[in-house]
TILO-989697 format. One record per residue (C-alpha): x, y, z; residue in one letter. Coordinates in steps of 0.5 Angstrom, whole numbers, plus 2048, in hexadecimal, padded with zeros to 3 digits. Example, Ala and Ser with C-alpha at 12.3 -4.5 7.8 and 13.67 -1.06 7.14 Angstrom:
REM TILO-989697
8197F7810A;81B7FE80ES;
END
This chain:
REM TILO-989697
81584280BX;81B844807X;81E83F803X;82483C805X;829837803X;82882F805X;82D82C80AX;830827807X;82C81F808X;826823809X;821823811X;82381D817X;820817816X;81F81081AX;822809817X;81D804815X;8227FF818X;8207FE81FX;81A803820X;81480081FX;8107FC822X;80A7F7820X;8057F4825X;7FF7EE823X;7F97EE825X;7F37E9824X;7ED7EC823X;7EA7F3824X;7EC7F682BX;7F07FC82BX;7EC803829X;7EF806823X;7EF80C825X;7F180A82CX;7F680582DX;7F8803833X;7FF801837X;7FB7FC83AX;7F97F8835X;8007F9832X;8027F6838X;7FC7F083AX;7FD7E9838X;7FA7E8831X;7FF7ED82EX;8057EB82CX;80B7EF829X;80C7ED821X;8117F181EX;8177EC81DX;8127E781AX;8127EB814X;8167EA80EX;8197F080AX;8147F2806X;80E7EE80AX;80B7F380CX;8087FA808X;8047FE80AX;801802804X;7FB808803X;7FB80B7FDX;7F580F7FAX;7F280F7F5X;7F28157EFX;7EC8177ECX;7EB81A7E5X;7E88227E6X;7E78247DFX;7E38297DDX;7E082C7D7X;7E482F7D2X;7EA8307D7X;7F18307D4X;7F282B7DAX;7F08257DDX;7F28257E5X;7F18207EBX;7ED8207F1X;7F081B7F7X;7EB8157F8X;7EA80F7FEX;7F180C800X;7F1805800X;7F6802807X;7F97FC804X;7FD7F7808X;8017F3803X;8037EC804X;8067EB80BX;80C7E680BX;80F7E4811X;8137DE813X;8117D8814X;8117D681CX;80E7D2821X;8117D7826X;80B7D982AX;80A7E082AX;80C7E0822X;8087E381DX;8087DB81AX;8047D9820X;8017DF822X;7FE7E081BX;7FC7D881AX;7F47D981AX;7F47DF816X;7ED7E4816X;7ED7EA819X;7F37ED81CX;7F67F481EX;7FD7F681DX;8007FC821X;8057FF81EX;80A804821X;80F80781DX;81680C820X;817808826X;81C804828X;8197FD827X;81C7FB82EX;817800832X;8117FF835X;80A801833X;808808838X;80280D838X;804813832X;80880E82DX;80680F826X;802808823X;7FD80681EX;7F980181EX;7F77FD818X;7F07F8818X;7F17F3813X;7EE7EC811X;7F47E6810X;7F47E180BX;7F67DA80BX;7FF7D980CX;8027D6807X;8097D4806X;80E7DA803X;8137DA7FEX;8197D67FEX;81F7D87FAX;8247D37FDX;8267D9802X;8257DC808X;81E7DA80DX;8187D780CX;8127DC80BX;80B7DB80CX;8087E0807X;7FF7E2809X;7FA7E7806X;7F87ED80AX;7F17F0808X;7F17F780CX;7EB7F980EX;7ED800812X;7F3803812X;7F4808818X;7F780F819X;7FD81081DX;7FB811824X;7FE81282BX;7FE80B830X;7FA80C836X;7FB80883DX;
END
């Protein structure tokens, strides 16, 4: 392709604000490879996203660097290792509100998180929208920090044990 010059402000993008939609679920029922709408939409699913403070939920998987040096080479190079999915502590406000994540998260141990991202929160789950799944083991809630401002948080330790690919939700 020829060079040509960037529009101004770069490609289209979507708004983190409103376009993403977290669900909760205990234990280990939904298919990494083939989540369904159905499961989205069974009982023991609950829509979690608003419980979430800014910053509370961090899905990260960075790789690791490994050395490749060789002998006698004027330089040393990098080989790409294994990623490491990580879920920083989550923070969510502290409710008694029925389908909260304080109340849905109460026990802790294994849950999966479903994530879906550029879709407007206030549509409904349906076949070919784009999600992950995140199979994780949760700890004990405790109180979050207090600075004299804003809501009261429950913070909670998330161990990933698999992160999965962005896939397509079937029926």
């Amino acid at each position: 392709m020829p060079d040509v010059v960037e529009t101004f402000g770069g490609p289209p993008a979507v708004d983190q604000t409103g376009n993403l939609t977290i669900w909760a679920i205990p234990g280990r029922t939904v298919n990494q490879a083939t989540p369904s709408v159905a499961l989205i939409s069974g009982a023991t699913c609950f829509r979690v996203t608003y419980s979430f403070m800014s910053g509370g939920w961090a899905v990260t998987a960075p790789q690791e660097l490994l050395a490749d040096t060789r002998l006698t080479s004027p330089q040393d190079r990098q080989s790409l290792g294994r990623t490491t999915p990580a879920l920083a502590d989550l923070m969510y406000v502290d409710s008694t509100a029925a389908g909260s994540a304080a109340a849905v998260l109460a026990a802790g141990g294994e849950f999966q998180f479903i994530e879906r991202r550029n879709v407007p929160q206030t549509t409904l789950a349906v076949a070919g929208q784009r999600v992950r799944v995140i199979n994780v083991t949760l700890g004990a809630q405790v109180p979050g920090p207090t600075d004299g401002t804003g809501k009261f948080a429950i913070m909670q330790a998330a161990a990933v044990d698999s992160l999965g690919s962005t896939v397509a939700l079937v029926v």
